[in-house]
N, C-alpha and C positions, 0 to 999 in steps of 0.2 A: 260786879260781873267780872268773871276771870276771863287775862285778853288770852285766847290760847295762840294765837298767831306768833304772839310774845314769848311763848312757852317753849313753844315748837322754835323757832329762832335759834332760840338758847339751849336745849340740845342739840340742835345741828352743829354750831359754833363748838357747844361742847365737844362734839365727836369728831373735828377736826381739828383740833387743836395738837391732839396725839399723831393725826393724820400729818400734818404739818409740822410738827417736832421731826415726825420721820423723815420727811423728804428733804427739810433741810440738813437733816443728819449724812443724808445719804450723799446729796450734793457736797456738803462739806467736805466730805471723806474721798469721791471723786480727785475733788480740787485739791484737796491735801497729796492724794497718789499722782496725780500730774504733775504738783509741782514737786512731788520727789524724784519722779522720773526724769525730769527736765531736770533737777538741780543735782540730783545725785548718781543717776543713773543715765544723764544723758549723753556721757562720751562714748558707753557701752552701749547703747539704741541706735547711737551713731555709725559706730563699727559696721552695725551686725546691718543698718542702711546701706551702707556704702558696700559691703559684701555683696548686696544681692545686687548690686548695679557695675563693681569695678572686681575685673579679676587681676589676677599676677601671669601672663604669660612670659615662663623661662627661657631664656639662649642661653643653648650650652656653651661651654669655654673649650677651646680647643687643646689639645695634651699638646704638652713640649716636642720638641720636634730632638730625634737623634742624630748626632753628627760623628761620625769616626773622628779618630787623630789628628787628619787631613783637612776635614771641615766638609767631606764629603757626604751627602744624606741618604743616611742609615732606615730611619722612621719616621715619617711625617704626617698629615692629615690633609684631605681631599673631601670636596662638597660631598652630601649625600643625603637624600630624602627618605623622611620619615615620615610612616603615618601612623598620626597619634588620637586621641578621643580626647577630646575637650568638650566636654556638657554644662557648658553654660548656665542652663536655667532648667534643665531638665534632665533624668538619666536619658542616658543610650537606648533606645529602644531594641527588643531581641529581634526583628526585624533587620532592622541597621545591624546588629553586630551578625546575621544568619546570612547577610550581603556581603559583608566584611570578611569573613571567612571564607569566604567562596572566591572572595577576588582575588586574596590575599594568601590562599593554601595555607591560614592560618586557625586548627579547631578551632568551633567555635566554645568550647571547656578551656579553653587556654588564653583565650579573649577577653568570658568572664571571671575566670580568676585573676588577673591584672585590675578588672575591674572591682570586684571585692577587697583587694588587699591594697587599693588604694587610699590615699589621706589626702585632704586637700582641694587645692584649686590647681596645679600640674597637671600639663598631658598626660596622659596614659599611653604609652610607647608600647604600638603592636609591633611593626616590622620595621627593620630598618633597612636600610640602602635600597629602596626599591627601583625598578625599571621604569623607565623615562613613559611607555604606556600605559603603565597603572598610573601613574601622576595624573597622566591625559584625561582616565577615564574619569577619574576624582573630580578633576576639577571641572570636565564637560556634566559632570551629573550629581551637582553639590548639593542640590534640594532633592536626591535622595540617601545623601548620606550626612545629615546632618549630625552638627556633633563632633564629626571627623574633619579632622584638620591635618596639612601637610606640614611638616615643618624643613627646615633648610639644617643639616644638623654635619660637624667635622666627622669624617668614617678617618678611622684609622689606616692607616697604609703603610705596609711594609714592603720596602721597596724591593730588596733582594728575595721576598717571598719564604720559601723555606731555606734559605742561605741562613744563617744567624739566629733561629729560630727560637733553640731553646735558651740562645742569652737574651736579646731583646726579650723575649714571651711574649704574650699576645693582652688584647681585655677583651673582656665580658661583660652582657649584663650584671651588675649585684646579685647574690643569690638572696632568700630570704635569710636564712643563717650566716649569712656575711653581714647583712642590714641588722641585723641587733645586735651587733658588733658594734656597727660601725655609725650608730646613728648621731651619737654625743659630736663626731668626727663631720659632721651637715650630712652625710650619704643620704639620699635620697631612695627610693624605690622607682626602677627604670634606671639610675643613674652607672655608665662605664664604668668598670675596677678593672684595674690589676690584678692578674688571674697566676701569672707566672713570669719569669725570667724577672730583668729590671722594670718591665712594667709595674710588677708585683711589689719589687724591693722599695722604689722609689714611687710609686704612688702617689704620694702625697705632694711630693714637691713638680710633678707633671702634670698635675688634672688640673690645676687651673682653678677658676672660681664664675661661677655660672655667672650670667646677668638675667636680662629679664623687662619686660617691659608691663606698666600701668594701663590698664584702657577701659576706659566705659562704657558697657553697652547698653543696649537699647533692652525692653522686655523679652523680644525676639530673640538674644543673646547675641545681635551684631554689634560689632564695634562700632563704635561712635567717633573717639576721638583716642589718641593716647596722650595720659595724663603725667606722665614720667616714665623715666629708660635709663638702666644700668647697664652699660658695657661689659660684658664678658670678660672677666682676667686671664688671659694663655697663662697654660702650666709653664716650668720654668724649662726650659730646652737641657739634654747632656750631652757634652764632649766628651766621649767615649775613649778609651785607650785604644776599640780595636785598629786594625788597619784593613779600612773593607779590601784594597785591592789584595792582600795575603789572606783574608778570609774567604775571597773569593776563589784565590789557587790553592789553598788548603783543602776547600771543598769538593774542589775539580780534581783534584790529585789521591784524595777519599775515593769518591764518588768512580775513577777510572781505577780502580785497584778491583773496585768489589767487584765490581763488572767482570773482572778479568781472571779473577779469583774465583767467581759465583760462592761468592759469601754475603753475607743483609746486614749486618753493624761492625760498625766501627767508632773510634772516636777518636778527634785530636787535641789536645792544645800546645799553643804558642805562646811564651813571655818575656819577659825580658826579664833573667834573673839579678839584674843589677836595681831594682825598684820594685818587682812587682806588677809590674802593668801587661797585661791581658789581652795579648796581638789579635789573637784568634783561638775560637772554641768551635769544634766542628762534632754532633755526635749526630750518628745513621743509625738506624731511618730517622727519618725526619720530617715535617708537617709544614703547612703553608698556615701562618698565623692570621692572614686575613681572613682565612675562614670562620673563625669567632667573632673578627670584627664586626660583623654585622648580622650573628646569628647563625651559628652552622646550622648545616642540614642535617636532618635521621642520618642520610645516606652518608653523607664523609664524615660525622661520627661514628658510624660502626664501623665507616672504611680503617678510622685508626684505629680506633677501640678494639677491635678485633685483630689486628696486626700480631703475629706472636712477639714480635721482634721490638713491639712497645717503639713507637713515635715519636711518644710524651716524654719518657724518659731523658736528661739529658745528665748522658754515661759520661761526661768529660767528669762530673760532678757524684752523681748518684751511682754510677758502676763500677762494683766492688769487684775486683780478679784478683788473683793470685799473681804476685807481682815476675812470676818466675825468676831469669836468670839477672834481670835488672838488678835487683834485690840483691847482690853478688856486692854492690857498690856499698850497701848499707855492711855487710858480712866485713868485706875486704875493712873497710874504715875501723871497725870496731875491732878487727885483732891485730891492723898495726897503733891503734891507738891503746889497746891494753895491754900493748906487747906479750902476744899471742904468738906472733912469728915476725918475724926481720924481713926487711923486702928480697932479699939474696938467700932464703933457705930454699935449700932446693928440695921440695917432697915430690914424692916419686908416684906416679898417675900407672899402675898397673892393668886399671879397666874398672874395676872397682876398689872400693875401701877397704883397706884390710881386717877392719872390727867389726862391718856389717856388711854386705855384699849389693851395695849398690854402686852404680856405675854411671856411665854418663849417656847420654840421649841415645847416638849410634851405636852406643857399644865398643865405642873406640877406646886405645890407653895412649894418652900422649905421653909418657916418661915424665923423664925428672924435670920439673918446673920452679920456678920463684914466683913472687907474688905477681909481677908486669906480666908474664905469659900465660898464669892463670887467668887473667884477668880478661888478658887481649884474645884468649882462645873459650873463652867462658869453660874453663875445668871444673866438671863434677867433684870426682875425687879431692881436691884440692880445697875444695869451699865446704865439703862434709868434713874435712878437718878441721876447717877452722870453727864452726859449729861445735864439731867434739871439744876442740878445744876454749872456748868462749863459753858453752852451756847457754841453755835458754834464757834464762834471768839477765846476763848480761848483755847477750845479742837485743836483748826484748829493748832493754837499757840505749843502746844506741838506735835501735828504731823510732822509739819514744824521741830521742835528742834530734832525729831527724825529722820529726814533726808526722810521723803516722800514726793511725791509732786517734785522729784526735783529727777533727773538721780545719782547714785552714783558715774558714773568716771571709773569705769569695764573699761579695756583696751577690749573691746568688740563693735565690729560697732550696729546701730540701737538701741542700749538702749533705753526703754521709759519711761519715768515719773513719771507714775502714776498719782494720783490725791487726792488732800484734799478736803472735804464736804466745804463749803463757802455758805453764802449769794450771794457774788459779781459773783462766777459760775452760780447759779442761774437765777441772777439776766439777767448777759451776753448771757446765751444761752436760756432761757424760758422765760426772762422779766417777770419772776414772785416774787410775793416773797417768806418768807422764812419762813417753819411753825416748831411749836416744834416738831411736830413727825416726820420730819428730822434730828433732834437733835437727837432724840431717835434712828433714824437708823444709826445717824454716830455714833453714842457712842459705838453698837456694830457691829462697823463693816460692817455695809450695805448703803446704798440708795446711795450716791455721791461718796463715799472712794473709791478707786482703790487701788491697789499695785500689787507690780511683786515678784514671790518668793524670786529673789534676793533681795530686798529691807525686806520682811517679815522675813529672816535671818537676816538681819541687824538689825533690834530690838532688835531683840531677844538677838544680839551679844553685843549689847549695855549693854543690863541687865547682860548678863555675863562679859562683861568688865567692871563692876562697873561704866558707861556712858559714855565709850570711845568709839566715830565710825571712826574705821577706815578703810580708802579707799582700796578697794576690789581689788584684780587683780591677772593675771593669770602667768605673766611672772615674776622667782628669778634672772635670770642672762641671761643677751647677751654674748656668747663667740665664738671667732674665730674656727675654724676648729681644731687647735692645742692647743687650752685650754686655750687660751689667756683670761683673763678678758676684754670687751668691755665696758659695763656696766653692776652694781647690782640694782637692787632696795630692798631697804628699807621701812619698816613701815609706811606709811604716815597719821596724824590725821585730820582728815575731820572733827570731831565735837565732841564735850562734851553735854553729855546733862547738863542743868543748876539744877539741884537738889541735896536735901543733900543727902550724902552717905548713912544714916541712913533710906529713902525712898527706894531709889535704894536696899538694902536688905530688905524690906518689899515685894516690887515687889519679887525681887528671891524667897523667902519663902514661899510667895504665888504659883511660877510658882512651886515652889518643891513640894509642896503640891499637886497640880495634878497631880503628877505621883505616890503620896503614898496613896490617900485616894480619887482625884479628879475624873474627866473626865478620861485620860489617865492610870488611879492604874490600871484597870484587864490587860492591856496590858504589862506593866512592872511589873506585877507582878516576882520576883525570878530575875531580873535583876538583875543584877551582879555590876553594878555601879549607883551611886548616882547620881540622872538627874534633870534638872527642863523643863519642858515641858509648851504647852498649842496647846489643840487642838480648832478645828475652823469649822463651816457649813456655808458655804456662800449661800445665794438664789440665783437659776439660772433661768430668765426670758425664758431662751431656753431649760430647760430640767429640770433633776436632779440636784439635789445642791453639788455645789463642795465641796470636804471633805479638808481639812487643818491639818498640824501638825508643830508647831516648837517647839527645843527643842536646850538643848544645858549638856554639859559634860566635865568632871564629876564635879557634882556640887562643891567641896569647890577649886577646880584651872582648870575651863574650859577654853578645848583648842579644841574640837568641835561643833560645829551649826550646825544644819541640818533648811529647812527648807524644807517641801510637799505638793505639790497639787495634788490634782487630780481630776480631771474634770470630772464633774456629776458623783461621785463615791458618792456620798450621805454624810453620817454622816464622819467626819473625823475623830474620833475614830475607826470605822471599816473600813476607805478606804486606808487614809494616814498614822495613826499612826503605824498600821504594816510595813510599808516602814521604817518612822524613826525609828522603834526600829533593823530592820536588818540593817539600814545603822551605827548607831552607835554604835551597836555591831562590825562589822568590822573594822570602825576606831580605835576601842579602843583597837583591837585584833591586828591592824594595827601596830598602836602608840608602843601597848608594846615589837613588834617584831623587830620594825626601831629605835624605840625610839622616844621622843616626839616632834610632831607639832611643 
């Protein structure tokens, strides 16, 4: 008899056998990926653990602080609160951010795009420097805005305001196109730059290096403990060349012309042509850079923005004129140094020139003159000769050797050029050609020339340095927080002019002469020190003509330059030269009180 009990057994067993291959296959295969994961993949499990439980909260590092000459503070940093998004364990809810907007007059399109174009475990920086009763309300109504964190963060602060504006400059947020620049460099998104002036140039050696602290939170996203903490690095501090208290009568001395004048820009600077070093830079209209510091508003950006007279612009640097009669110094140099004329010939000033019929500003003829009377009386007539006689090409030639035409090197962003009179300008931008009474207008000073007052200082600085130019700038020392030397700079010689010594005081004697007997004498009259000057009238195709003054002191060991514009202020003897005579009365009140330049 067949057992079928026995039958049946033995295909059941048969049918899981396969059953049983499987599951241990499956199990196997389990244990085999566990133990890969533990053994191969388990620092990266690890990671992405400890992410969801520990974030990185950043401290920013504070920017180097600015100190003048003196050691007096120029630019430093001041508490200020920030409120930022930190989402923990969850997004911002549009709730929370349609709250945040409304407290904060911040759109709420502008909220989430910060929120979209972030990376990371970093706050998310809506507004900065807020008022002490938004803090309040935040922190009395924290379980409704969660997420939102306040942080304690350095605001910028400039202390003189819009005194020094466009040389400090100001920062800003990063823009997005600054950030893909500058990412290799750590920039972060949210994170201060340098926008403009030395903020801009040095950058990198003021901002410091962030810190930041460890901390674990709970599932909630509260803090639990902190788990490590990096100190904040401060940027490194500059010793500036300026001299706030001359930047500050510089400004005041600007500032009470225009008034007086009802005129809207100007611009100054002050150096010391024996080095280079950058007393003071003054250019009108002008902006209060805290206002970036923490976020302008619509309003005082269109305030500037809309200005004709441009704000942003800094003319000591960026503003190209016509150098007018100043330009007379570069003429004069160049036809006793290629013996063009003798300093004793006497040419004869009838009212105009006798091969073209131009004449001098009033209309006046001063008769027979030599080079010292030309010079001290700023003569039309006289300076179209030497043009005639020098031609473009060569005049161009001494312009060039006096360093125009061509940026200085100013540790200052946007420097521009200027420009030398040429046939080949001409020729490149009008395809025309080149007549003598072009000649006559660059000789003094008008038709093709450009210059920027920095550059029109530098002449001048030249003749006070017996032909030495040297490279202009605004920063004496880089130093650590603790006083540490980082780096100095030194003197640097940019250029010699090529003439004999004995020229080079021709020039000076002549520029001394107008301020004893010339153009500039009623103005210095009872001066208190010995100056060489030359004032200047530039034609202005859009208005009034701009007035001009450079000068330099005291005349037998000068260690000040000044050089002044002022835009559509008319005659430079009444617009700018009162500028120059208050600005280097102070320096020299300056000098005697600190000691010298």
């Amino acid at each position: 008899m067949i057992d079928n009990n026995n039958n049946n057994n033995d295909e059941y067993i048969g049918r899981l056998k396969p059953l049983a291959f499987l599951i241990t296959l499956v199990i196997a295969v389990l244990i085999g990926r566990v133990g890969y994961l533990q053994v191969y993949d388990g620092e990266y499990y690890s990671r992405l653990a400890d992410g969801n439980r520990i974030r990185i909260i950043p401290s920013v590092a504070p920017r180097g602080t600015f100190f003048d000459r003196n050691g007096q503070l120029l630019v430093t940093n001041r508490p200020g609160f920030t409120v930022s998004l930190l989402p923990l364990t969850e997004p911002v809810s549009p709730k929370v951010i349609a709250k945040l907007s409304k407290l904060l007059n911040v759109p709420t399109e502008d909220i989430q795009k910060k929120i979209d174009a972030h990376v990371g475990f970093d706050p998310i920086r809506i507004k900065q420097d807020i008022t002490p009763d938004i803090v309040t309300i935040l922190e009395e109504q924290k379980d409704e805005f969660p997420g939102v964190v306040i942080e304690v963060q350095p605001i910028r602060n400039y202390i003189l305001k819009q005194e020094g504006a466009h040389t400090f400059g100001y920062v800003s947020e990063i823009s997005d196109e600054e950030l893909e620049t500058k990412k290799e460099l750590g920039y972060k998104s949210g994170d201060m730059i340098g926008k403009f002036g030395l903020e801009k140039i040095y950058d990198k050696e003021v901002r410091g290096e962030n810190g930041g602290e460890q901390v674990e939170v709970d599932v909630a996203g509260k803090p639990v403990q902190i788990l490590g903490k990096k100190e904040p690095t401060p940027g490194y501090d500059l010793i500036l060349t300026i001299d706030r208290d001359l930047q500050v009568a510089a400004e005041n001395a600007v500032d009470s012309m225009l008034a007086e004048i009802h005129a809207n820009a100007a611009a100054a600077v002050v150096l010391n042509p024996q080095n280079g070093e950058i007393l003071a830079m003054v250019s009108r209209p002008a902006f209060d850079p805290n206002l970036f510091a923490h976020g302008i508003s619509t309003k005082d950006w269109n305030a500037i923005n809309t200005n004709p007279y441009h704000p942003m612009d800094n003319k000591t640097i960026t503003g190209e004129y016509p150098p007018g009669s100043t330009f007379k110094i570069v003429t004069g140099t160049a036809a006793l140094a290629a013996g063009k004329v003798t300093p004793g010939e006497m040419i004869f000033d009838s009212g105009t020139h006798w091969i073209i019929p131009k004449g001098n500003a009033g209309g006046e003829a001063l008769g027979w003159l030599n080079f010292h009377a030309a010079l001290a009386h700023s003569d039309n007539v006289y300076f179209y000769e030497m043009g005639n006689r020098l031609g473009v090409d060569l005049l161009g030639h001494y312009a060039r050797m006096f360093g125009l035409g061509e940026i200085t090197g100013i540790d200052l962003p946007y420097e521009s050029p200027g420009m030398v009179a040429s046939k080949e300008y001409k020729m490149k931008v009008y395809e025309e050609e080149w007549y003598l009474s072009e000649t006559f207008d660059a000789a003094i000073g008008q038709g093709f020339n450009l210059v920027t007052p920095l550059q029109a200082a530098m002449v001048m600085g030249e003749i006070a340095a017996n032909g030495k130019r040297f490279k202009p700038h605004l920063v004496k020392k880089i130093l650590t927080q603790d006083g540490e030397l980082i780096k100095e700079f030194t003197p640097e010689l940019s250029g010699t002019l090529d003439v004999s010594p004995e020229i080079i005081k021709l020039v000076q004697d002549g520029l001394h002469e107008v301020t004893k007997t010339g153009t500039a004498a009623r103005n210095f009259a009872g001066f208190q020190y010995e100056i060489a000057g030359k004032t200047g009238t530039a034609e202005n195709s859009q208005g009034r003509d701009h007035g001009w003054f450079v000068g330099y002191g005291p005349f037998d060991n000068p260690t000040v330059c000044v050089a002044v514009i002022v835009e559509q202020g008319g005659y430079g003897a009444t617009s700018a030269v009162p500028i120059g005579r208050k600005i280097l009365e102070a320096a020299f009140a300056l000098q005697a009180k600190n000691g010298s330049y």
